[in-house]
Structure formats: C-alpha cells, structure tokens
C-alpha positions as CSV (number, residue, x, y, z in Angstrom):
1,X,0.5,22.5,20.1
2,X,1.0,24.2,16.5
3,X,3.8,26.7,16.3
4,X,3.2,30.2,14.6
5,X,5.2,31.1,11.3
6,X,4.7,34.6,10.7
7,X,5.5,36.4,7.9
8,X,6.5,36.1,4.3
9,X,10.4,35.3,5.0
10,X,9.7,32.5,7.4
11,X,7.1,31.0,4.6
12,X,10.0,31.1,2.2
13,X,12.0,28.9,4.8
14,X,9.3,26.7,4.3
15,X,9.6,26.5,0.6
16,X,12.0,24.3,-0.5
17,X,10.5,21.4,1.3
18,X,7.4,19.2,0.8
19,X,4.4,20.2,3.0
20,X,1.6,18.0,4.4
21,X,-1.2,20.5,4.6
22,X,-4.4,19.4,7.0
23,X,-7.2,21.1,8.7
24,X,-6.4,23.4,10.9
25,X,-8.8,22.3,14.0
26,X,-7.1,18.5,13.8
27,X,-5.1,17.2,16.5
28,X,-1.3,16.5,16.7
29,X,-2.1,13.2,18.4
30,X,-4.5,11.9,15.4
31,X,-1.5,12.6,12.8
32,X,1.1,11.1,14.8
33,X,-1.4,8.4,15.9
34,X,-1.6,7.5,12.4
35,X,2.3,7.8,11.6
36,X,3.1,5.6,13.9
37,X,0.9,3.0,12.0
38,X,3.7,2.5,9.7
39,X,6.5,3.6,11.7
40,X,6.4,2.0,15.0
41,X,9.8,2.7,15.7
42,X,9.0,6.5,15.3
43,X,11.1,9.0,17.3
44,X,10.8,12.6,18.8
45,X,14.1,14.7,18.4
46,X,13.2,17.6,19.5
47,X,11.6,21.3,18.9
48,X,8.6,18.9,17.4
49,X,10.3,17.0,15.0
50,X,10.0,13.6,14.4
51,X,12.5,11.2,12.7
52,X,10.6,8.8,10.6
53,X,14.0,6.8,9.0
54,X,18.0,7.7,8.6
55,X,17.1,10.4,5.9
56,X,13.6,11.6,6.8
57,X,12.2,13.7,9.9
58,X,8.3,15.1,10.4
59,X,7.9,18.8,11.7
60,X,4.8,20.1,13.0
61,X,2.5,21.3,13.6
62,X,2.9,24.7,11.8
63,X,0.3,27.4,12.1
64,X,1.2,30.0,9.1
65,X,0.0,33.5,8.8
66,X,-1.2,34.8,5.3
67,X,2.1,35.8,4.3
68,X,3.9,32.9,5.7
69,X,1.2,30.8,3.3
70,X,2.2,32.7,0.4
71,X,6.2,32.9,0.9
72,X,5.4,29.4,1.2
73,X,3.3,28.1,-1.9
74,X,0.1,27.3,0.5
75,X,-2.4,28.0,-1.0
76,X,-6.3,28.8,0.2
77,X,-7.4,28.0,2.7
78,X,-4.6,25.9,3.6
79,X,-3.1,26.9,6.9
80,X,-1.6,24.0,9.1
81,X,1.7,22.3,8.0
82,X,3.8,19.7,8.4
83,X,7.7,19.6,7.3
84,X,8.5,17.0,5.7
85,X,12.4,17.0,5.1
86,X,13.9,14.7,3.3
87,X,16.8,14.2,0.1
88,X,16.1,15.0,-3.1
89,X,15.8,11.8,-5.2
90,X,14.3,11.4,-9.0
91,X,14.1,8.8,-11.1
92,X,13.4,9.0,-14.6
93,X,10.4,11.2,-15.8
94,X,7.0,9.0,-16.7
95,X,6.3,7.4,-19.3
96,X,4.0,10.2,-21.8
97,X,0.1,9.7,-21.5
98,X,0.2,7.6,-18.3
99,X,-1.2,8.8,-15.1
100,X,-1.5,7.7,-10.9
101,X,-4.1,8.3,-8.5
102,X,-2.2,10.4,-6.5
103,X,-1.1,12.8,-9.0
104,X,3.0,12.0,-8.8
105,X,2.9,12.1,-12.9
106,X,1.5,15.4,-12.9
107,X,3.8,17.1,-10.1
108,X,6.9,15.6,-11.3
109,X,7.2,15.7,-15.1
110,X,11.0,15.7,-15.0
111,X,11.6,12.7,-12.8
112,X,9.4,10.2,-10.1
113,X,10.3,10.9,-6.9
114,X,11.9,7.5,-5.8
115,X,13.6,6.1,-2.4
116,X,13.4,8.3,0.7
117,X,11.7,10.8,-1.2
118,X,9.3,8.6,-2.8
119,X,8.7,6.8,0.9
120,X,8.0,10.4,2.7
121,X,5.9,11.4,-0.6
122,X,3.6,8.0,0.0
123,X,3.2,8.5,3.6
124,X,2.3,11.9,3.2
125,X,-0.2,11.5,0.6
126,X,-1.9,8.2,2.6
127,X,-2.3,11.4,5.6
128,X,-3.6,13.7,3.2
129,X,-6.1,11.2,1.6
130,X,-7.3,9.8,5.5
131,X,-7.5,12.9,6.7
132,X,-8.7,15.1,3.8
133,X,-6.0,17.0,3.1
134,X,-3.3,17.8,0.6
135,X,0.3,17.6,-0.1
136,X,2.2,21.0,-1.3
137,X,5.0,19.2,-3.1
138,X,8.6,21.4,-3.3
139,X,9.3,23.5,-6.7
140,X,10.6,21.5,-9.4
141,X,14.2,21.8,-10.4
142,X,12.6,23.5,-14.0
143,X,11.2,26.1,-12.4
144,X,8.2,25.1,-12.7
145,X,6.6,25.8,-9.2
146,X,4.4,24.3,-6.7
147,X,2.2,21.7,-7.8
148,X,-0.8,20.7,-5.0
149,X,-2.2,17.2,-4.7
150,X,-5.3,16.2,-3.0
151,X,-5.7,12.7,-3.1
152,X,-9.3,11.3,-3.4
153,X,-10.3,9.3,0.1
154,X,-12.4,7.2,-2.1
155,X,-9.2,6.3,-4.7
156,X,-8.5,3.3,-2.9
157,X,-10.9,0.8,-1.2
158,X,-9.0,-2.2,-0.3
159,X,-9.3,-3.6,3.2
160,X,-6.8,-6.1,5.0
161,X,-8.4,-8.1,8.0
162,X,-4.9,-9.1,10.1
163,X,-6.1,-11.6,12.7
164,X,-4.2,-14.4,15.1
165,X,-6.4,-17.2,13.5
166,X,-6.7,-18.7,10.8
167,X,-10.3,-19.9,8.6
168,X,-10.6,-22.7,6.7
169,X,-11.6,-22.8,3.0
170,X,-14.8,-23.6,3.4
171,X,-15.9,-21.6,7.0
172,X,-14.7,-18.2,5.4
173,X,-16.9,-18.8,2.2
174,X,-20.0,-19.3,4.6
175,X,-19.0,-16.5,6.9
176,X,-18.9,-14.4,3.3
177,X,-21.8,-16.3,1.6
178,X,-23.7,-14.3,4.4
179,X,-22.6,-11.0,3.7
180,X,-22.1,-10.7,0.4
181,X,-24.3,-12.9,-2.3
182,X,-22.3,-14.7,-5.1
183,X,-19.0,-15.4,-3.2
184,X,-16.9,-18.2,-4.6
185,X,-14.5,-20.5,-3.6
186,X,-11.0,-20.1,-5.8
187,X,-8.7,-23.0,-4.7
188,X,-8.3,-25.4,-8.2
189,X,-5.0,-25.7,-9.1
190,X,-3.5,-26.9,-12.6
191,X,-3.0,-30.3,-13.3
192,X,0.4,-31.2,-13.5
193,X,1.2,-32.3,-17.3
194,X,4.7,-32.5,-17.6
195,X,7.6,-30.1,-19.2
196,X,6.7,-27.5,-21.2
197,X,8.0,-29.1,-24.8
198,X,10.7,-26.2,-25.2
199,X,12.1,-27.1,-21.6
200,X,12.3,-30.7,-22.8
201,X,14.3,-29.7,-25.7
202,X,16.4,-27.7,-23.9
203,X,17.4,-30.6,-21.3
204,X,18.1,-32.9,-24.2
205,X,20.1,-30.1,-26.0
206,X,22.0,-30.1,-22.6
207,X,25.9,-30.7,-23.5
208,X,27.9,-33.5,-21.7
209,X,30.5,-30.9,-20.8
210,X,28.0,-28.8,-19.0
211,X,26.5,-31.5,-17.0
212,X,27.6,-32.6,-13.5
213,X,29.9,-35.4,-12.8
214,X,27.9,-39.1,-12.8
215,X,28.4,-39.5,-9.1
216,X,26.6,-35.5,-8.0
217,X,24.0,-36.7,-10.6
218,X,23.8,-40.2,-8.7
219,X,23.6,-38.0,-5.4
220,X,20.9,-34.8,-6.9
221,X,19.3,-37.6,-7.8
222,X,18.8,-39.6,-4.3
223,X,18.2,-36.7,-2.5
224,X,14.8,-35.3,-4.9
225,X,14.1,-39.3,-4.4
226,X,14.0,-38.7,-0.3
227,X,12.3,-35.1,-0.8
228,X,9.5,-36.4,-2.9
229,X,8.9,-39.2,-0.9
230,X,8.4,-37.1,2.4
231,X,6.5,-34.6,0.7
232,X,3.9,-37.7,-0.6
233,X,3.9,-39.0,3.1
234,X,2.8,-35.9,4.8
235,X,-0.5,-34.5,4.9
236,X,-1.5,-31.8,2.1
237,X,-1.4,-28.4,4.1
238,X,-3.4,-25.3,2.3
239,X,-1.2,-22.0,3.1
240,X,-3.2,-19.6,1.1
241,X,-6.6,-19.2,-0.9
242,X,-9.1,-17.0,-2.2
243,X,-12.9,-15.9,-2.2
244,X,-13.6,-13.7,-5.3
245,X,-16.8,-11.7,-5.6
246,X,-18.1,-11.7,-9.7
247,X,-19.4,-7.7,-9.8
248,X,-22.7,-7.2,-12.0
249,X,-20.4,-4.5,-14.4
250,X,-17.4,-6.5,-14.5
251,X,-14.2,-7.1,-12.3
252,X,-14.3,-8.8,-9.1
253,X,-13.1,-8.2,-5.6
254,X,-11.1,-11.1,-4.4
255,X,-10.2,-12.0,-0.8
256,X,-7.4,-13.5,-0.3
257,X,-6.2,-15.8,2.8
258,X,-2.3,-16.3,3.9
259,X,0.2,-15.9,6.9
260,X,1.7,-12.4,6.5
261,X,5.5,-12.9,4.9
262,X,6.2,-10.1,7.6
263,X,4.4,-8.5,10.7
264,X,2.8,-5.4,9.3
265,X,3.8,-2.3,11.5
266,X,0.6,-1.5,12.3
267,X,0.7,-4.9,14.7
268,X,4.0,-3.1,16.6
269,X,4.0,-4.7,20.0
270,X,1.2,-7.4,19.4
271,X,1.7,-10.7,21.0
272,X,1.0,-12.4,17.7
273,X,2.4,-10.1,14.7
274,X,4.4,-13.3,13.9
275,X,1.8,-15.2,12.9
276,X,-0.5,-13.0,12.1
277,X,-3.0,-14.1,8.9
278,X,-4.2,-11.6,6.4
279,X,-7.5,-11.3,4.9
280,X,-7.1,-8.9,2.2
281,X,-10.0,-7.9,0.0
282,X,-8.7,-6.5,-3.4
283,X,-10.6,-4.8,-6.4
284,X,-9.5,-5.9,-9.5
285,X,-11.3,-3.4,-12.2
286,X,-12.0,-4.9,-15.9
287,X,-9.8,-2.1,-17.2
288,X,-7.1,-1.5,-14.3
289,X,-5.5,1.5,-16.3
290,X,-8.7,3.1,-16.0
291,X,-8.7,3.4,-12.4
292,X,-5.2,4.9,-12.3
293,X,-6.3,8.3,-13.0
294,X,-6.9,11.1,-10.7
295,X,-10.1,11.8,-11.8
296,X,-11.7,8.7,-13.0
297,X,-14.4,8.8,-15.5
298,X,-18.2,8.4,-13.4
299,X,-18.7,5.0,-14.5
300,X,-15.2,4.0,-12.8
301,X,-16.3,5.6,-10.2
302,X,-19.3,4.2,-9.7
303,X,-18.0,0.2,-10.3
304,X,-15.3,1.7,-7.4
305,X,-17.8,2.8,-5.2
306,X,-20.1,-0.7,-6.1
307,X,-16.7,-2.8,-5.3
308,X,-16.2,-0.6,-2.0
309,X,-19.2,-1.7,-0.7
310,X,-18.3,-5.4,-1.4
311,X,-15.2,-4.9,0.2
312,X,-16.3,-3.6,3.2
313,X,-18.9,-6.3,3.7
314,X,-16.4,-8.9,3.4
315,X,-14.1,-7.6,6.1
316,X,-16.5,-6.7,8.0
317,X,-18.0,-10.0,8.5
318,X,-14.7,-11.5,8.6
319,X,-13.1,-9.1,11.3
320,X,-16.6,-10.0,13.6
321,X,-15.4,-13.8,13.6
322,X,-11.4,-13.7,13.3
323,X,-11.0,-10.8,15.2
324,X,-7.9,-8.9,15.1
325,X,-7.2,-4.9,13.4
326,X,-8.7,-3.8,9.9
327,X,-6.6,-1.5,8.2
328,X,-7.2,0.2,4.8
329,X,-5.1,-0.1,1.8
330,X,-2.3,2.8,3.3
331,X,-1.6,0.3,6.1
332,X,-3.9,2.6,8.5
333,X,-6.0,0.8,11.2
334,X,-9.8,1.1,10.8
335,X,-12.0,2.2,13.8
C-alpha cells in the first residue's frame, strides 16, 4: 500500500535522492515482482524498504501530494515514487558529441554515474522502460537541477530464450527456417595456418637467457605432446553457435547458442539454473552508433522495429520447443 507525502518539506526530503516514478494505479507486487528478477536475494527491512545490495535499498511506494511533487522535482503528472538510496559515485564526464539510449550523457554531464550508483541507475531505468515510466535523477553537484529520463520500451529488442536443453546446429536452424525466412547457419571456423609471421619473429628473437632451463622445456614439451594427443582422440564437442537473420535494409539479428557462464538471476531457485542454455537473439544495426541515441532518427527506428519483429519470431519458436523462461534484454522474464 503507497504511503502519503504531504507537503512541500517532506518533497524536499525526497530530493536529494534518485526517484523511480510509475503510474500511479500499478501495483507494489508487479514492481517488486520484477526486482526480484535480478535480485533474487532481495530483502525487506522494514517501513517498506527494500535492500537490493550492501550500499543500495528500494523505498516505496510513495503517493505525493502537489506540493510534495514540487519540493521534490516531480514533475506532471508524475505522482508515485520509489526511493532509491544509494552513494554518490561519478566517473569521468562523457566523451563530447556521444550519446546512450537511456539518456545517462544527458543527465550527468560532469561525471557517469558508475558502481552502486550506476547499478541502482540501470535497474531503475529497465523499471521505468517495462513499465512506462521515468526516472527523476538527483540534482547535479553544478547546480544544475533535475534532469527526467523516460526510457523508450522499444530502445531495446533483444530476447534471451534460457532453457534446460540443448538444440543441435542443425534442429534450431529448421525450428527458425520456419519462423523466420532466410535464417543461416554460422558455424565455419578459420583454418588454422600457422603463426602470425611477427609472432614467429618474435619466438626466434627469444634470448637464451630468457628461456627456460632444457629439462622444463623437455617437460612443457611432453605434456602439450599428451594434451594434443587426448584432445585428437576425443570426439569434436560444439559448445556454442549461431543463426544470423540477413535484414532487407542492412544489419542482422543473430541468435546465438551456449551454456550460460553463470545462472542468470531470473532462474533463482530453478532445478536447472546450472545448466541452463541461452538462446539469445541480438540486433546488430549497420551503424551501431546510430542506435545509441535517445531519439533515434525514423529510419533507425523503423530497421529497429523490422529486427524486433525478427527477434521475437525467433524466440518464440524456439521457447515453444526448448521450453524454459524468455526474458528481455533488462534480464526481465516475458509473459
């Protein structure tokens, strides 16, 4: 249940700290639902604050009055908060003339937000952009004032399939071919042709005072013997591939197949997080700078929305035969 700040003194309590602003009629359950998504290991410490790491708690709901909104920096027609409290850690200021989705370059001329801050920043802006609503960052140390970001739902479209099984090469391209035409199959490697000539040189270039002793040489060279010949005396196990997905105005969207290098906290609790496989279907733009902006010209947007639909259709088909949890590109489960 939200809890009232009245007035334009307890908005200014509110000030010095980022705020996650949402819809007003949303539940507390959805939010913290969605937090706990990518932090299992979430905990309540009373008078409805959540600690989300050592450094970092969540507070809310907040239900401010008029004047609370405006001793706070919220503005129209922003009335629901959520707290988020946290240290006060900048990096260096960006780079000029180069921009986010998000908006971070914008708020924060003086410095990037980095560490806790920058982790309490990401997870609030993946709330605001899932659940349409915006993050009232804290005043600058210039003096500059309240900067509002309201992250684009449709800035990201990547899709991760995490599933207990695992699809061979040539299944997942047919269980693809069928929902998306002009699917490949990405698995060449390079033929192996030796040293690069400048490594050569510098092996040959090698001083006899740097090199080890004749018997560690005799021993390196026995056990790379031993190595090489297990390795040629196994059977050739595939870890990872891709799918990619050629798009009619450039770019692709590539899938691409391997064990997670850790369970993703979204699987908290799930017999197999271990060995879970990902699926993750990735646009890759023509121009990626282009699609780091937070307005992106119409054509990006348009080539977004085109690879979006690709994307979708992938996973899609993918998560009907694997099984398992879809989650967008913020780590958040899809329904």
């Amino acid at each position: 249940m939200a809890s009232l700040v009245l007035g334009r003194d307890a908005g200014r309590a509110l000030a010095g700290h980022h705020l996650l602003l949402l819809p007003d009629e949303l539940p507390e359950s959805v939010v913290l639902g969605l937090v706990r998504a990518r932090h299992p290991d979430l905990v309540a410490v009373g008078g409805a604050t959540w600690r989300l790491g050592r450094w970092t708690t969540l507070r809310g709901p907040l239900l401010l009055d008029a004047a609370a909104a405006a001793g706070s920096g919220v503005p129209d027609p922003w009335r629901c908060a959520w707290v988020l409290e946290c240290p006060v850690e900048r990096g260096d200021p960006p780079m000029p003339g180069t921009t986010d989705r998000e908006g971070l370059h914008r708020a924060f001329p003086d410095g990037l937000p980095v560490m806790a801050e920058r982790r309490a920043l990401d997870l609030a802006l993946a709330l605001a952009r899932r659940l349409e609503g915006a993050v009232r960052v804290a005043p600058l140390p210039s003096g500059r004032g309240w900067a509002l970001l309201r992250p684009d739902p449709l800035s990201w479209v990547d899709r991760t399939v995490l599933s207990p099984s695992w699809v061979a090469p040539e299944e997942a391209l047919d269980i693809a071919a069928h929902a998306v035409p002009g699917v490949e199959l990405a698995v060449e490697g390079t033929p192996w042709e030796g040293l690069a000539p400048e490594a050569v040189a510098a092996l040959e270039s090698t001083h006899d005072d740097d090199a080890p002793p004749p018997e560690a040489r005799e021993a390196l060279h026995r056990a790379a013997d031993a190595r090489d010949a297990a390795v040629a005396a196994g059977e050739d196990v595939l870890d990872a591939y891709a799918l990619v997905v050629p798009l009619p105005e450039g770019g692709v969207v590539q899938l691409e197949v391997a064990g997670a290098a850790e369970p993703p906290p979204v699987l908290h609790g799930v017999p197999w997080a271990a060995t879970a496989v990902t699926y993750s279907a990735v646009w890759w733009p023509d121009d990626p700078a282009a699609a780091e902006h937070e307005v992106p010209a119409p054509d990006v947007r348009r080539a977004r929305a085109r690879a979006g639909a690709v994307v979708a259709a992938l996973t899609d088909a993918l998560a009907d035969e694997v099984g398992g949890v879809v989650v967008d590109a913020d780590g958040f489960p899809l329904a």
